[in-house]
C-alpha positions as CSV (number, residue, x, y, z in Angstrom):
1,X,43.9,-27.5,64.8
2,X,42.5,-24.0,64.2
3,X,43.0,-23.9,60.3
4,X,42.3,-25.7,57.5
5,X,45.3,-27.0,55.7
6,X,44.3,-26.9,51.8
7,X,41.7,-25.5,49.8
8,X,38.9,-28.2,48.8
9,X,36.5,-26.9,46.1
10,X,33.9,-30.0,48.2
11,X,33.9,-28.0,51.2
12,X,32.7,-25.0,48.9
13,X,29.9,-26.7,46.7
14,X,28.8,-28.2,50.0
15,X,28.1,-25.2,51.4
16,X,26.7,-23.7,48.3
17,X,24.1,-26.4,48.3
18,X,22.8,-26.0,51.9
19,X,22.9,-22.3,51.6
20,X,20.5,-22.3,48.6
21,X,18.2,-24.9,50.6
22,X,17.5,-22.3,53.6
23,X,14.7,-19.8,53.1
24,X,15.0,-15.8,54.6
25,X,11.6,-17.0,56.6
26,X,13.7,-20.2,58.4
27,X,16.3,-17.6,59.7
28,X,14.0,-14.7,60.5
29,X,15.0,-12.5,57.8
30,X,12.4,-10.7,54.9
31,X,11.4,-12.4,51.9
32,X,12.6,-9.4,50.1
33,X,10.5,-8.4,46.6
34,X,12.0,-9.9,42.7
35,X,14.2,-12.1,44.8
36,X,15.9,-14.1,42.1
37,X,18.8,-15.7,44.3
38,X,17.7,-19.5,46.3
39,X,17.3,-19.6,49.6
40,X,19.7,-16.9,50.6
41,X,22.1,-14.9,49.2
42,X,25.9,-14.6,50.5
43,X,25.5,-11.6,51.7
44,X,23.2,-13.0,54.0
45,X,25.0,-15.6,55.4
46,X,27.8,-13.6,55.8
47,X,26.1,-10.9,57.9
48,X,24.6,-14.5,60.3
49,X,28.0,-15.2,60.6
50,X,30.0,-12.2,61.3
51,X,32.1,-12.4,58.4
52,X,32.4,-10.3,54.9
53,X,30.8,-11.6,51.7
54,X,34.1,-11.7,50.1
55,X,35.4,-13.8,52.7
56,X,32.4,-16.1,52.4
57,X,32.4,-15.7,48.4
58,X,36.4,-17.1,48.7
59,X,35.5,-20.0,51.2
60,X,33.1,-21.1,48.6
61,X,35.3,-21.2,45.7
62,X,38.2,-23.1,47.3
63,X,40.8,-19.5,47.5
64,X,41.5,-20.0,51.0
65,X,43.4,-22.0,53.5
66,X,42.6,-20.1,56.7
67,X,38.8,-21.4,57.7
68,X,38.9,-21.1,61.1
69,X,36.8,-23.8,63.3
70,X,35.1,-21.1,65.1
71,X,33.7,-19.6,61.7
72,X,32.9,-23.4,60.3
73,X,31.1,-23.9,63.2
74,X,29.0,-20.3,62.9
75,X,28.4,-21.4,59.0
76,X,27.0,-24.6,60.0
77,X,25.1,-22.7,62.9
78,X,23.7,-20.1,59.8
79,X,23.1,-22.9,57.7
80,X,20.7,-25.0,60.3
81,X,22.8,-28.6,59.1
82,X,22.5,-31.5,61.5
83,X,24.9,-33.2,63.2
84,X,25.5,-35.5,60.1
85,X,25.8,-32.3,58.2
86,X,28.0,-30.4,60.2
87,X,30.4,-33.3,61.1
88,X,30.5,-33.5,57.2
89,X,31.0,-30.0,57.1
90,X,33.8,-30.2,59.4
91,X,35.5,-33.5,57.7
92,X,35.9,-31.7,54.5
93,X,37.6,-28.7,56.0
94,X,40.1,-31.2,57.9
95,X,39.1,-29.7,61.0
96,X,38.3,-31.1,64.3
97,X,34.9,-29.7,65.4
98,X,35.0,-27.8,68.9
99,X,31.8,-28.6,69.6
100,X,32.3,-32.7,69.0
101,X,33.9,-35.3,70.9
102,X,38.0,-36.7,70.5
103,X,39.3,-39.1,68.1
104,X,38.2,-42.8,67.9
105,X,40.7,-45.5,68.4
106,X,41.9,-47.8,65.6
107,X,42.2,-51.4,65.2
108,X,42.7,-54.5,62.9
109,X,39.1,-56.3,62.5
110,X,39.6,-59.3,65.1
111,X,39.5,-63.1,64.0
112,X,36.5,-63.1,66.8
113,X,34.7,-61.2,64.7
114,X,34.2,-63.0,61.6
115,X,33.0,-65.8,63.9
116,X,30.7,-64.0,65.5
117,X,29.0,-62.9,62.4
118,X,28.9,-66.5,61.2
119,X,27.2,-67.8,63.7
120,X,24.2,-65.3,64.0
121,X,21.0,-66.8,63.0
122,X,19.6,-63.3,61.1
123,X,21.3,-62.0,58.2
124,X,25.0,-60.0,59.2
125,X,28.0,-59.0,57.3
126,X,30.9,-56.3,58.5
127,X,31.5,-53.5,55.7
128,X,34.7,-52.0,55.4
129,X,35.4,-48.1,55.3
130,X,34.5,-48.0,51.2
131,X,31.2,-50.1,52.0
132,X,32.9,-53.8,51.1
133,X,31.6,-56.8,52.8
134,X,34.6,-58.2,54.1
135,X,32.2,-60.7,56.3
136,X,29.1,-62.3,56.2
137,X,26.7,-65.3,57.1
138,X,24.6,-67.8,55.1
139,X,21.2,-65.7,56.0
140,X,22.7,-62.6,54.4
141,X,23.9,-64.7,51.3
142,X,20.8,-66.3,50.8
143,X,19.0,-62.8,51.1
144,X,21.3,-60.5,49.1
145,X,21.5,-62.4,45.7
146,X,24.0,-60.5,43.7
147,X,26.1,-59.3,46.2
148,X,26.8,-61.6,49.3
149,X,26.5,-65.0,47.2
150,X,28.6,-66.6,45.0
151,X,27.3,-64.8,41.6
152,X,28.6,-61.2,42.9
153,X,30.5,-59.4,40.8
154,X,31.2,-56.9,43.6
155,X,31.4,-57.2,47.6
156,X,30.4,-53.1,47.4
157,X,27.1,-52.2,48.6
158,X,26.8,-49.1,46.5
159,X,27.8,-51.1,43.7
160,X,25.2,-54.3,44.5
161,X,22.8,-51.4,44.9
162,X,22.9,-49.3,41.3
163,X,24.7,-51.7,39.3
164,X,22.9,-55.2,39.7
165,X,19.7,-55.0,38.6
166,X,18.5,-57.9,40.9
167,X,18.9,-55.6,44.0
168,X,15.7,-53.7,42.6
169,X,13.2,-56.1,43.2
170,X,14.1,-57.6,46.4
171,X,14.6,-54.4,48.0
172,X,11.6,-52.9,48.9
173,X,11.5,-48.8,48.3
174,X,14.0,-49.3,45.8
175,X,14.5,-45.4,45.5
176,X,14.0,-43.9,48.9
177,X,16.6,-47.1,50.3
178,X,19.1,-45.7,47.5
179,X,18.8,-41.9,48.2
180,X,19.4,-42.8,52.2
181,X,22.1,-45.1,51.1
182,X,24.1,-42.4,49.2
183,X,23.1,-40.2,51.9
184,X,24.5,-42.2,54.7
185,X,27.7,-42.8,52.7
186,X,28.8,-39.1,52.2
187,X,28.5,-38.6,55.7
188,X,30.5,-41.7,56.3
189,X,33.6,-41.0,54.2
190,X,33.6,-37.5,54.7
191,X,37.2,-37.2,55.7
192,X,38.1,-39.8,52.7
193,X,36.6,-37.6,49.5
194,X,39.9,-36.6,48.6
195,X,41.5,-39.6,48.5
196,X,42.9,-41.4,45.3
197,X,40.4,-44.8,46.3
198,X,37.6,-42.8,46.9
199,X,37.6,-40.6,44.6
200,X,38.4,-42.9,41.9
201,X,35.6,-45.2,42.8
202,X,33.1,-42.4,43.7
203,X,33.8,-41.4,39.5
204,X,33.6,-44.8,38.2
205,X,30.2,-45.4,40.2
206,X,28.8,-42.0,38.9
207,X,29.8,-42.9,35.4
208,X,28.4,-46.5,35.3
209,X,25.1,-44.9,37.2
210,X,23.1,-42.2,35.9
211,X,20.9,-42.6,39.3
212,X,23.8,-42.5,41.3
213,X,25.6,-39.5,40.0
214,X,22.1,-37.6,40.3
215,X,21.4,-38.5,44.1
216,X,25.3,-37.8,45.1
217,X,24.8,-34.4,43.3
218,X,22.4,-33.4,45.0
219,X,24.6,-33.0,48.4
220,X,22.6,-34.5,51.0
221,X,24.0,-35.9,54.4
222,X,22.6,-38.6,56.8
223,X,23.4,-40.4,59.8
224,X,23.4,-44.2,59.1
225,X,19.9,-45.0,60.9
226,X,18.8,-48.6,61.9
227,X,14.8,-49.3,61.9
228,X,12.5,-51.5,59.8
229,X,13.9,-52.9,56.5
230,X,11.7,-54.9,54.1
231,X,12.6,-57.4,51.4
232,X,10.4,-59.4,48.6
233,X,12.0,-62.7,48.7
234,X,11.5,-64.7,45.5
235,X,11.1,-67.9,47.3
236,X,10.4,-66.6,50.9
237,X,8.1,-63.9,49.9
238,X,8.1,-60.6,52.2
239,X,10.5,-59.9,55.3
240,X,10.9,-57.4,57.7
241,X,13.5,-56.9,59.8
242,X,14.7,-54.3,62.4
243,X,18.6,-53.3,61.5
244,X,21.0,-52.5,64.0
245,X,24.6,-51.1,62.8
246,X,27.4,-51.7,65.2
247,X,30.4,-49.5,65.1
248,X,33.7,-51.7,66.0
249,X,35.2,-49.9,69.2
250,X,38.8,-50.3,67.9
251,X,38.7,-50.1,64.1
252,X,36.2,-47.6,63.9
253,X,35.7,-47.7,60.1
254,X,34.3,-51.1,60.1
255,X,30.4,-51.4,60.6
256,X,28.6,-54.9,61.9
257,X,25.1,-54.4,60.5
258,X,22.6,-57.3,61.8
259,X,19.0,-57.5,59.9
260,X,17.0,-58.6,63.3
């Protein structure tokens, strides 16, 4: 695939709000004097990557369907993104990334599975590609009160997370564990955004959630990471745990996530 097939107005505020983030200094260019513009201007980028403003200004507002790979891949290069940012990048445009490996293979979540996650002894679940536990254990019910017991009102994390207000308190770093969270979930349905479900769901959440809305405005993009995760349990008191996420090999959207 060398082109993108439609126009996506995300792909344009995405890269809006990484090229307003990167400084002339961080890509050896002048200050400049009464610079009113952030971080850099189009003109800018454009000269970085070998392409004309206009071409640039129309990639930003959505009035093309010809991104090539090779100049998504000289925007991300211009832009200093990560690898979560640029595989986001590329996700949005529909385009396969030269520079990244093939396709993942698909699969039904096996029966084996859902056993195996039972009989851990540390919290576990499996979320789905939305972020829906679709299997847990008793260690993970009994720690995430409002969203793996019986109370729940909803198996979504994002949902436990900004719309149960007993997730605040156990959780410990309330807001930098949200901002990651949101983070880690832009770069992980990426290639859904346009989608009827997500989109839908993304709205709803940003309407119920002021917080939300704010952090998944501001564009930011993260691999999901494991390390130390630490609860206040009401009648446990404080645990820490080291989280692993597990990608299933043949239904790649599925995630085991184990609390160690």
């Amino acid at each position: 695939m060398t082109a993108s097939p439609t126009p996506s107005p995300l792909l344009g505020e995405f890269i809006r709000a990484h090229r307003e983030r990167v400084t002339p200094q961080q890509v050896g260019l002048p200050p400049g004097l009464r610079r009113r513009a952030k971080g850099l201007r189009r003109e800018e980028v454009a000269s970085l990557c070998g392409i004309s403003p206009t071409w640039l200004t129309w990639i930003e507002q959505g009035r093309t369907r010809a991104v090539s790979a090779a100049t998504l891949g000289r925007i991300a290069d211009a832009l200093m993104l990560t690898r979560a940012e640029r595989s986001y990048l590329f996700d949005l445009a529909g385009l396969r990334d030269p520079a990244a490996g093939g396709p993942a293979g698909d699969g039904p979540l096996a029966g084996t599975l859902a056993d195996a996650v039972r009989r851990i002894r540390s919290p576990a679940y499996v979320l789905d590609r939305g972020w829906d536990a679709i299997a847990w254990n008793r260690p993970a019910s009994a720690l995430f009160v409002g969203w793996l017991d019986k109370t729940a009102p909803s198996r979504n994390l994002l949902s436990y997370l900004f719309l149960v207000p007993a997730a605040r308190e156990p959780v410990a770093d309330w807001p930098t564990r949200a901002r990651r969270l949101v983070a880690e979930y832009r770069a992980d349905a990426s290639a859904r955004l346009d989608e009827p479900a997500t989109r839908d769901s993304l709205a709803e959440l940003r309407r119920q959630s002021r917080e939300f809305d704010a952090l998944w405005r501001r564009q930011d993009v993260l691999e999901r990471e494991g390390g130390e995760r630490v609860f206040h349990h009401p009648g446990q008191g404080r645990l820490a745990y080291q989280q692993l996420t597990l990608q299933v090999t043949r239904s790649p959207d599925l995630k085991l996530v184990m609390l160690l």
